[in-house]
C-alpha positions in Angstrom: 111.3 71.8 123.7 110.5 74.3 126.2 107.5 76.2 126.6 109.4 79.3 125.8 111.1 78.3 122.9 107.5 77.0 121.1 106.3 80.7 121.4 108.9 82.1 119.7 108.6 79.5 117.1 104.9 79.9 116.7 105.3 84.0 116.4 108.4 83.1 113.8 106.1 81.4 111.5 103.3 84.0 112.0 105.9 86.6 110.6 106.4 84.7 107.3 103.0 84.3 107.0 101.3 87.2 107.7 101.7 88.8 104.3 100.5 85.8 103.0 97.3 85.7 105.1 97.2 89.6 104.6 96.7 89.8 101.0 94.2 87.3 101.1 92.2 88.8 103.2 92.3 92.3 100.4 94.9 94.1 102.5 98.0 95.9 100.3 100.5 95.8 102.4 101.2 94.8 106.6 103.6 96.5 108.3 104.4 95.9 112.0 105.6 98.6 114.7 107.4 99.0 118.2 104.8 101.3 120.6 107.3 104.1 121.4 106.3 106.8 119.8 107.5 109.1 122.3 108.6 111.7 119.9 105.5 112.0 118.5 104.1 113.5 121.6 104.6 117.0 121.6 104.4 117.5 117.8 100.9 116.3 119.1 100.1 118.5 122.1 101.3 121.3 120.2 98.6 120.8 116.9 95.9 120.1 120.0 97.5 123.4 121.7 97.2 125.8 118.7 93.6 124.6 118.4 93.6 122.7 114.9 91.9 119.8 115.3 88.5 122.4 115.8 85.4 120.4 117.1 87.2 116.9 117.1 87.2 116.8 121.3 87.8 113.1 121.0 91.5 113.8 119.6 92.1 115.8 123.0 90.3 114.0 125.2 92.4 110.9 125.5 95.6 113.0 125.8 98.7 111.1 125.0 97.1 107.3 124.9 97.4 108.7 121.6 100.9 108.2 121.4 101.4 105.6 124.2 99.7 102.5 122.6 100.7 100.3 125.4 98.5 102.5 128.1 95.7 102.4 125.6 95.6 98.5 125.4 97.5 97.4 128.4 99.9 94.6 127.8 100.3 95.7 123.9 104.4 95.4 122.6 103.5 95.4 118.5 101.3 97.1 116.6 100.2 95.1 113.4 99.7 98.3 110.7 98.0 97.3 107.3 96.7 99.2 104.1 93.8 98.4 102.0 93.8 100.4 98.7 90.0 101.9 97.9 89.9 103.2 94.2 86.9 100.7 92.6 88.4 98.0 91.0 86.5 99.3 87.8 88.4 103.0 87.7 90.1 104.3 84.7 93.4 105.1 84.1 92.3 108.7 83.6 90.8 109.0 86.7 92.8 111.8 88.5 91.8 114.1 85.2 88.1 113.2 85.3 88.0 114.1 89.0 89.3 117.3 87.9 87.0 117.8 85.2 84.0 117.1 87.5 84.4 120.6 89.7 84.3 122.7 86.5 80.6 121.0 86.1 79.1 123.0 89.0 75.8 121.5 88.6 77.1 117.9 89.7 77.9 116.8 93.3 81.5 115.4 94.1 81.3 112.7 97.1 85.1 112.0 98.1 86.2 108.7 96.7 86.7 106.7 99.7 82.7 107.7 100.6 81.2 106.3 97.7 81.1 102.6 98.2 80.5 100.4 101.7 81.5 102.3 105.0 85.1 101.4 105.5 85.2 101.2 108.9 82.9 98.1 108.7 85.3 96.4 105.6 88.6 97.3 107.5 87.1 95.9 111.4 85.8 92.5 109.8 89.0 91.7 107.9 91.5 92.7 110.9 89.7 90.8 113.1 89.5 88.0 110.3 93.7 88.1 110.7 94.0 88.0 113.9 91.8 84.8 114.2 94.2 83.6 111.6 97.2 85.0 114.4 94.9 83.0 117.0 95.0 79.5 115.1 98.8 79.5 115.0 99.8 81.1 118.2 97.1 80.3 120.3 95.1 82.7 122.4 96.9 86.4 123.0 95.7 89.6 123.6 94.7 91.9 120.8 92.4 94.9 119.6 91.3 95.7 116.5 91.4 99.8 115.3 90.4 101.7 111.8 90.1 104.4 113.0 87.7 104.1 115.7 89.9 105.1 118.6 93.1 107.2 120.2 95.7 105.7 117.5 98.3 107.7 115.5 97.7 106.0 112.2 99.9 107.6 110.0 103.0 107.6 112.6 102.6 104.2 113.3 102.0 103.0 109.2 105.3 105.3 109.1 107.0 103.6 111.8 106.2 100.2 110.4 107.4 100.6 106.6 103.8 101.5 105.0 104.6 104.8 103.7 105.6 107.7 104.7 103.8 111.1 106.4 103.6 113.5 103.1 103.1 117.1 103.1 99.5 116.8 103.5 99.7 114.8 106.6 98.6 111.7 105.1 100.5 108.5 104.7 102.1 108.2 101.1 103.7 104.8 99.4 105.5 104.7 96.3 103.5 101.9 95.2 99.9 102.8 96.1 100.2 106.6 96.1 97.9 108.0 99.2 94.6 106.2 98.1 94.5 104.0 100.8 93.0 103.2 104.3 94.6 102.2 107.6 93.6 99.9 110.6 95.9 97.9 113.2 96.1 95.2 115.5 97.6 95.8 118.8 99.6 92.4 120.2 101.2 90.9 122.9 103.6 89.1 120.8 106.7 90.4 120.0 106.6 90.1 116.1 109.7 91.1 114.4 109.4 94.8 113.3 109.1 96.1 109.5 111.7 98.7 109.0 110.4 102.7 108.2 110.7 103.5 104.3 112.5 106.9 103.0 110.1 109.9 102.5 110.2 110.7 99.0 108.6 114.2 98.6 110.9 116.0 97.9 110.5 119.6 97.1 107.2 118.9 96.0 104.4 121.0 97.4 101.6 120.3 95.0 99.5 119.5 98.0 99.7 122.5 99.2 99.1 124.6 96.4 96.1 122.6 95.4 94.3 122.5 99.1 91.0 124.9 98.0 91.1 126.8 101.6 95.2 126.8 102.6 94.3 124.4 104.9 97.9 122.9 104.8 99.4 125.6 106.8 103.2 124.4 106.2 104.3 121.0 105.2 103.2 118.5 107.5 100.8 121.2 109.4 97.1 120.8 109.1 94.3 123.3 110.3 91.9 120.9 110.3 88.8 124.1 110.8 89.8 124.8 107.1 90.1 121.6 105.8 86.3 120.5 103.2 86.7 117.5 104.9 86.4 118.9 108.1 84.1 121.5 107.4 81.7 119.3 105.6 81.8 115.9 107.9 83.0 117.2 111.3 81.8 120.6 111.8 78.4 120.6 113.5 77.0 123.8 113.3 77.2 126.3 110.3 80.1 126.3 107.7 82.2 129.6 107.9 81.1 131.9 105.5 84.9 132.5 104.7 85.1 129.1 103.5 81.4 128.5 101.1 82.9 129.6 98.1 86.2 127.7 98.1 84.0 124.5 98.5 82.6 124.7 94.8 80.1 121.6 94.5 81.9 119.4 97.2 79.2 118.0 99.3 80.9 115.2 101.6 85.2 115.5 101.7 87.7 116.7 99.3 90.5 114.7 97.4 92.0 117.6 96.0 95.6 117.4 97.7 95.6 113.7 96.6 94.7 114.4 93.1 97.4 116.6 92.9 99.8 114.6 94.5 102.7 113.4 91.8 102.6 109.6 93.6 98.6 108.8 93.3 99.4 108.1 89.6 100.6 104.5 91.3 97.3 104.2 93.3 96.2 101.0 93.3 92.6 99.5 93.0 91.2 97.7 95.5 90.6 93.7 95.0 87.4 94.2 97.1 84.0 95.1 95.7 82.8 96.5 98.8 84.1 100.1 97.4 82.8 100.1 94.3 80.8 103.0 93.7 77.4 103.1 94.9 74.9 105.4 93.1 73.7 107.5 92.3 77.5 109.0 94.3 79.8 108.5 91.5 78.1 111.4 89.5 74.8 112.5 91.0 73.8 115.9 90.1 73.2 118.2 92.9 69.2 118.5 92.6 69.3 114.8 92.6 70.2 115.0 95.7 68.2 117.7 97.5 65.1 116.0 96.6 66.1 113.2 98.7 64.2 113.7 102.0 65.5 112.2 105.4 64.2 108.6 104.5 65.3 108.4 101.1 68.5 109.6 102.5 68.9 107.1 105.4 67.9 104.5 102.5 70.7 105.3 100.1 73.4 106.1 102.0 72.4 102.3 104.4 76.1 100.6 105.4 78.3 103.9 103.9 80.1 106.4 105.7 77.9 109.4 104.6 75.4 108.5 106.9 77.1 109.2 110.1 76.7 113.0 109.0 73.0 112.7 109.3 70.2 114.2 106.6 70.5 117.8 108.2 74.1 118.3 107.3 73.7 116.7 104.5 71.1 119.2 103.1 73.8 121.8 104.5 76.9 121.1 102.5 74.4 120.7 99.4 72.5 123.8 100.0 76.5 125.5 99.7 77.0 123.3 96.8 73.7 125.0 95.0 75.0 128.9 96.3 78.3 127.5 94.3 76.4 126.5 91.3 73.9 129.3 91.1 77.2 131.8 91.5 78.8 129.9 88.9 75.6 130.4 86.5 74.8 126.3 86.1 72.2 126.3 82.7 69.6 124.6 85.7 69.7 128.1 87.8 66.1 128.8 88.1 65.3 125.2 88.9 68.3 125.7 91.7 66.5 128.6 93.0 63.2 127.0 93.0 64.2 124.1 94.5 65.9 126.2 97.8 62.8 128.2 98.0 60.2 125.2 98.0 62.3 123.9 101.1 63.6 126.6 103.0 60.4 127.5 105.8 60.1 123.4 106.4 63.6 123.3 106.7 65.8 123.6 110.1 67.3 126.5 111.2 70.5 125.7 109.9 69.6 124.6 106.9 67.1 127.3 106.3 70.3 129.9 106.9 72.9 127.9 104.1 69.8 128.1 101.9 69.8 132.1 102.0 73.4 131.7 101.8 72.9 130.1 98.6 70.0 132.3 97.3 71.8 135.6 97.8 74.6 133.9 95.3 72.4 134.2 92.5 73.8 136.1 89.3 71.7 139.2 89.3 
C-alpha cells in the first residue's frame, strides 16, 4: 500500500466517524466546509464600511483573514464546523412563553440564556480540541486550530457552507432541528475531509425577527447594526449606553433573545446533553436589587467560569442601573426601595455609573 493511499484511507474512516465521536463528545451536529468564502468578502467590508460592527475593532482589524481561512491558519484546506445546543437540559416546554412573561415583571433581571450557566467558550475549546485528539489517534499528527469564537472566523458562513443551518433574518445560523439556540466552534485541517453539503434556507417570508428586535436593530433581513443591538449595547459597548436606546432595554441586563424567541423554528430547540449550562443562580430569575447589592467581589465570585464576567463589575452596575430607570418608569410595587438603593450608591460609584444612576432616578413616576 502506498503512503499516499493509507492517508486517504485514514481520513475516509475519520469521515464516518466523526459524527460518531461528535455526539459523544455533546456536540449536535458536525458539518465540514471548503475555505473559499470568497463571496463572502465584500458583503463583509461593506457591514465594516457602513460602520455596524461599532466598538468591535477586532472584526476590522484582521481584514479579510476573516473570510480567507487558509491565510489565517496557513496550510488549512477543511474547516470542521460543529453545534452544541445550550437550553439546560432541565427547561420546560413552555419556555419561549415564560421568557416572555419575565419582561412584563420589571422588577426581575433577564440574563440571556446562553449566559447563565458555565462560559461557553471554555465548554466549546475543551471538547473541539477533545475531537481533534480523537482526529490525531486515527490519522496521526496534522495541523489544526481550535476556534469558538475566539478569533477572525465567519461562523455562521462557514456552519452555512457546511450543512449546519442556514443564515436567518437575524444574521444568526438557524436549523430545522435545533432552531437558533445553539453555539458554534471549528477545527481548521490539513486533511482533505469530504465536504457536508449547504442545507435550503427555510425562512420564508417570515420576518418575526425583525419585528420583535426591541431597538430595529435588524436593519433589513440579513443586515445587523450591531450599535443598536442589547447585546451589543450591554456586553460590547464600553462607555455609556445611548440614551436613545435605555428604555427599549426594559430589565435586560447582559444580552437579549428576543429575535430568537420570536423566531417560528426555536420551537425545535434542543437541550443540551451537557450540565455545564445549566442555569447558575441566582441568573435564571434574580430580581434586579438582588443584584445591585452585589459589590465587585461578590460579583467576581458569582459570575467565576461564566461569560458575564468578561464585562467586568462596572458595566455590570451600568446595564442594571438602566434596568432600575426601566423598573422605576414602569412603577415596580419595590419603587422606593429602587430609589433608595441608586441613591445609597451613586457618590461611591464611578463616573459612569454614577451618570446611568441619574438616568435611572430622573425615570421615576412623579
Amino acid at each position: 500500500m502506498s503512503q499516499g493511499s493509507g492517508v486517504e484511507q485514514a481520513i475516509a474512516r475519520v469521515a464516518r466517524q466523526l459524527d460518531g465521536w461528535a455526539h459523544t463528545l455533546g456536540f449536535s451536529q458536525i458539518g465540514v466546509a471548503d475555505v473559499d468564502l470568497s463571496s463572502a468578502e465584500q458583503p463583509l467590508l461593506d457591514w465594516l464600511a457602513a460602520g455596524f460592527h461599532g466598538e468591535m475593532g477586532y472584526m476590522q482589524a484582521h481584514g479579510l483573514k476573516r473570510a480567507r481561512p487558509a491565510e489565517l491558519v496557513p496550510g488549512t484546506v477543511r474547516v470542521i464546523t460543529a453545534r452544541m445546543a445550550y437550553l439546560p437540559l432541565g427547561t420546560a416546554e413552555g419556555w419561549v412563553e415564560h421568557e416572555w412573561q419575565r419582561q412584563e415583571r420589571p422588577g426581575e433581571a433577564i440574563v440571556s440564556v446562553y449566559a447563565r450557566g458555565r462560559d461557553y467558550h471554555k465548554v466549546l475549546r475543551q471538547r473541539l480540541q477533545a475531537l481533534a485528539d480523537q482526529i490525531a489517534e486515527a490519522v496521526g499528527p496534522f495541523g489544526y486550530r481550535v476556534f469558538t469564537d475566539s478569533a477572525p472566523v465567519l461562523e455562521v458562513e462557514l456552519a452555512a457552507r457546511s450543512g449546519l443551518g442556514w443564515r436567518g433574518k437575524h444574521t444568526l445560523a438557524l436549523s430545522r432541528e435545533g432552531g437558533s439556540m445553539f453555539f458554534l466552534g471549528e477545527i481548521f485541517v490539513d486533511l482533505a475531509l469530504p465536504l457536508t453539503e449547504p442545507v435550503t434556507p427555510h425562512c420564508g417570508s417570515c420576518e418575526a425577527c425583525i419585528q420583535a428586535c426591541p431597538t430595529q436593530a435588524i436593519l433589513t433581513p440579513y443586515q445587523l447594526d450591531a450599535r443598536r443591538c442589547i447585546s451589543y449595547l450591554t456586553i460590547e459597548q464600553g462607555g455609556p449606553i445611548p440614551v436613545e436606546f435605555r428604555r427599549a432595554m426594559g430589565n435586560r441586563i447582559y444580552g437579549c433573545d428576543d429575535c430568537q424567541l420570536a423566531c417560528p423554528w426555536n420551537k425545535y430547540a434542543q437541550r443540551s446533553t451537557l450540565p455545564d449550562f445549566d442555569e447558575r443562580e441566582p441568573l435564571g430569575g434574580a430580581q434586579l436589587l438582588e443584584l445591585w447589592a452585589w459589590n465587585e467581589a461578590e460579583f467576581l465570585r458569582r459570575t467565576e467560569g461564566g461569560a458575564i464576567r468578561r464585562i467586568g463589575h462596572e458595566r455590570w452596575r451600568r446595564n442594571l442601573a438602566v434596568a432600575l430607570g426601566n423598573a422605576l418608569a414602569a412603577g415596580a410595587v419595590d419603587a422606593a426601595a429602587m430609589k433608595a438603593a441608586l441613591v445609597a450608591e451613586r457618590e461611591a460609584s464611578s463616573p459612569l455609573v454614577r451618570e446611568h444612576i441619574d438616568w435611572a432616578l430622573a425615570q421615576a413616576a412623579p
